[in-house]
C-alpha positions in Angstrom: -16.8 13.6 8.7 -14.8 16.5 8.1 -11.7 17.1 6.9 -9.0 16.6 9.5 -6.2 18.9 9.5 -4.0 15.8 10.4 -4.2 12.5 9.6 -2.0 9.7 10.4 -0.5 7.0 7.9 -0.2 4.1 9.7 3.7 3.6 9.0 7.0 4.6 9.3 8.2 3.2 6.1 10.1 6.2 4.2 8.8 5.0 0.6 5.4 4.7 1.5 5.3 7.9 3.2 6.8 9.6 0.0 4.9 7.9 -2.4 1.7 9.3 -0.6 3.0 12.7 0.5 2.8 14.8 -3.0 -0.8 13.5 -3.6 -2.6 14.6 -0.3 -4.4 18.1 -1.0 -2.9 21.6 0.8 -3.5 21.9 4.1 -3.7 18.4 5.0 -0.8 17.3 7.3 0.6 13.6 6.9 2.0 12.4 10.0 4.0 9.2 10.1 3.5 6.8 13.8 6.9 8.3 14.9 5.5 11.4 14.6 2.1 10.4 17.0 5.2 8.7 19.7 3.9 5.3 18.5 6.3 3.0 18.6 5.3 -0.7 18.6 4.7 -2.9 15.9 1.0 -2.5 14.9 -0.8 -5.7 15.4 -1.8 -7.7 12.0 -3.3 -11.0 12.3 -6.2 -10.8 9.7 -5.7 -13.3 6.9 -7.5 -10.2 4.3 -5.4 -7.4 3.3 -9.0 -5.4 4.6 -8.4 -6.5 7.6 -5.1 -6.3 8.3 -5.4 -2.2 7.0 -8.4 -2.3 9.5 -6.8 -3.3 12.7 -3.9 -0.9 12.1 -6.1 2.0 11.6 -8.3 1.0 14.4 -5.4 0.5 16.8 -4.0 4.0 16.1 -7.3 5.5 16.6 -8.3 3.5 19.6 -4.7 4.0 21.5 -3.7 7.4 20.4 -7.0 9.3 19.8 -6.0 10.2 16.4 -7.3 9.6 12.9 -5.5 7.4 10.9 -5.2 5.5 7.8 -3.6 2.3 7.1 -2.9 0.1 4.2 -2.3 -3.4 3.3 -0.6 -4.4 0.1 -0.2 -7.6 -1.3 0.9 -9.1 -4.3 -0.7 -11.8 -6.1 0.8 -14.1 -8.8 -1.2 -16.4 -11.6 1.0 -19.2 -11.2 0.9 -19.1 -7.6 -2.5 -19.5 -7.2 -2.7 -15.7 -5.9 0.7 -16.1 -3.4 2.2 -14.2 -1.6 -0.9 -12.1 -1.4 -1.4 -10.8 2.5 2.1 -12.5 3.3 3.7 -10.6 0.8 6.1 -8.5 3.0 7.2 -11.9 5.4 7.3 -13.9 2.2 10.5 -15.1 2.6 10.7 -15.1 6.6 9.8 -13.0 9.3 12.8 -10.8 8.7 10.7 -9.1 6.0 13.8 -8.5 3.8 12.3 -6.9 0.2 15.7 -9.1 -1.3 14.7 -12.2 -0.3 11.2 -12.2 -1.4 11.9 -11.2 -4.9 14.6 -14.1 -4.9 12.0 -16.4 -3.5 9.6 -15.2 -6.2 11.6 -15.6 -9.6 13.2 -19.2 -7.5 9.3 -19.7 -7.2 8.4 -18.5 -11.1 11.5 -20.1 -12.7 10.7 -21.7 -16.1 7.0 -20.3 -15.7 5.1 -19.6 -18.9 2.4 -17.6 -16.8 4.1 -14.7 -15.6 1.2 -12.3 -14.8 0.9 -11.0 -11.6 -1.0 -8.0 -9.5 -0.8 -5.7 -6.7 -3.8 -4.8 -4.5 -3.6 -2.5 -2.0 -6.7 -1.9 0.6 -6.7 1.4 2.4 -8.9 1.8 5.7 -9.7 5.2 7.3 -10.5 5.4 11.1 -12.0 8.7 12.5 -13.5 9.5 16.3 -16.4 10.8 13.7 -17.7 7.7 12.0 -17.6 4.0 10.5 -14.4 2.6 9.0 -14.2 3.0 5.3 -12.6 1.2 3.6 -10.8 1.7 -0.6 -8.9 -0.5 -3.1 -7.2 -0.1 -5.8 -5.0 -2.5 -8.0 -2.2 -2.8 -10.9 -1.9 -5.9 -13.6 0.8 -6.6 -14.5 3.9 -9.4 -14.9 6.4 -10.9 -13.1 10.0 -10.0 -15.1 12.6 -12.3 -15.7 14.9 -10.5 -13.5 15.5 -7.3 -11.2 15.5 -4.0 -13.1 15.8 -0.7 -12.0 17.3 0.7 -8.4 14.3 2.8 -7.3 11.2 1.6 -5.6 10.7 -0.8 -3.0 10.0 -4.5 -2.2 8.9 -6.0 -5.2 9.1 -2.7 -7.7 12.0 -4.3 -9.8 10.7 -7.2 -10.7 6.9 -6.1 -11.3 6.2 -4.5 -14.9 2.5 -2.6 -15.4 0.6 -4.3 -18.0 0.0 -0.1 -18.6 3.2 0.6 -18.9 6.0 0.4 -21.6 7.8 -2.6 -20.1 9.4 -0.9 -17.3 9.5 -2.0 -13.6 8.1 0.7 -11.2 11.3 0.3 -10.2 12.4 1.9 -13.3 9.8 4.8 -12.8 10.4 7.9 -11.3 7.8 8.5 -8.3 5.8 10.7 -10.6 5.1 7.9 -12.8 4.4 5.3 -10.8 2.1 7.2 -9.2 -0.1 7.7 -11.9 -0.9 4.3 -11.9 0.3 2.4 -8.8 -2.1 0.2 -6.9 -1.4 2.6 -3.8 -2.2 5.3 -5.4 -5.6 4.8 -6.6 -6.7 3.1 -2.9 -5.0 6.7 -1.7 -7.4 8.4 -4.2 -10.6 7.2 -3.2 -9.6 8.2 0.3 -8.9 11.8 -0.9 -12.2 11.8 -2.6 -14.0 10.2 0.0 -12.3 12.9 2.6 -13.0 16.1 0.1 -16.8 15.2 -0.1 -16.7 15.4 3.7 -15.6 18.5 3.5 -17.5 20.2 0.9 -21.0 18.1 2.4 -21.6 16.3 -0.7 -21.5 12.8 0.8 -24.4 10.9 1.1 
């Protein structure tokens, strides 16, 4: 598969799209959905954080003829038995408010000995040229007593990296977080994937 000169994230969400920006290589242009005319809510009905990043990529290739990338992200908690996991961003309710999941969470976690905790992300890369591939990476970590920090998003203030020094990626710049974060390491083994395509050394 080569190397497109334009790939879309399946997403509109400013964060994401700036977390991921700054670690694509040059030449490689990141469109958003807006920026494809895709407005509609992208279905996601699997009960797998695969599949969820699956149908999304495959729906954007399938209706707008363009290759695409999606990601599913969940969090998953000890004490919980792995919750929220794939219902992370609807948590709380439908309205998919970042503020009331993390209140949910430390409602959920309150007088908890087991605080430990990890994000998983899944991305999935749909091109007209071949199969859907598919990369993970993933964060341990622990649930903090409370919110800290002001940057981030959904449940950055209240998760601290195990490799970290006790600060909530909400506490980190973006720099930092990305050289750890969950998304960022499923975003890398895309890269690689994408940069052996280009240069022919995939299998």
């Amino acid at each position: 598969m080569p190397l497109p000169a334009q790939l879309c994230f399946a997403s509109n969400n400013a964060h994401k799209l700036d977390e991921i920006r700054p670690l694509l290589p040059p030449g490689l242009k990141l469109l958003s959905l807006a920026d494809i005319g895709c407005h509609e809510e992208l279905p996601e009905t699997q009960d797998t954080l695969a599949g969820n990043a699956r149908q999304k990529a495959e729906y954007v290739l399938n209706n707008y003829g363009v290759a695409c990338f999606a990601d599913d992200t969940g969090l998953e908690v000890t004490a919980l038995g792995g919750a929220p996991g794939v219902y992370s961003a609807r948590y709380a309710g439908p309205q998919r408010l970042a503020a009331d999941n993390v209140a949910k969470l430390l409602q959920e976690l309150n007088g908890a000995a087991d605080r430990s905790a990890r994000f998983r992300t899944v991305v999935a890369l749909a091109s007209p040229d071949g199969p859907v591939h598919e990369f993970a990476g993933e964060v341990a970590g622990h649930i903090t007593e409370e919110a800290h920090g002001a940057g981030g998003f959904g449940y950055d203030p209240v998760f601290a990296p195990t490799e970290g020094d006790g600060r909530t990626f909400a506490e980190m710049s973006g720099t930092e977080k990305n050289t750890i974060s969950h998304r960022a390491r499923a975003v890398a083994g895309l890269l690689a994937f994408l940069n052996e395509e280009r240069t022919g050394l995939s299998s």
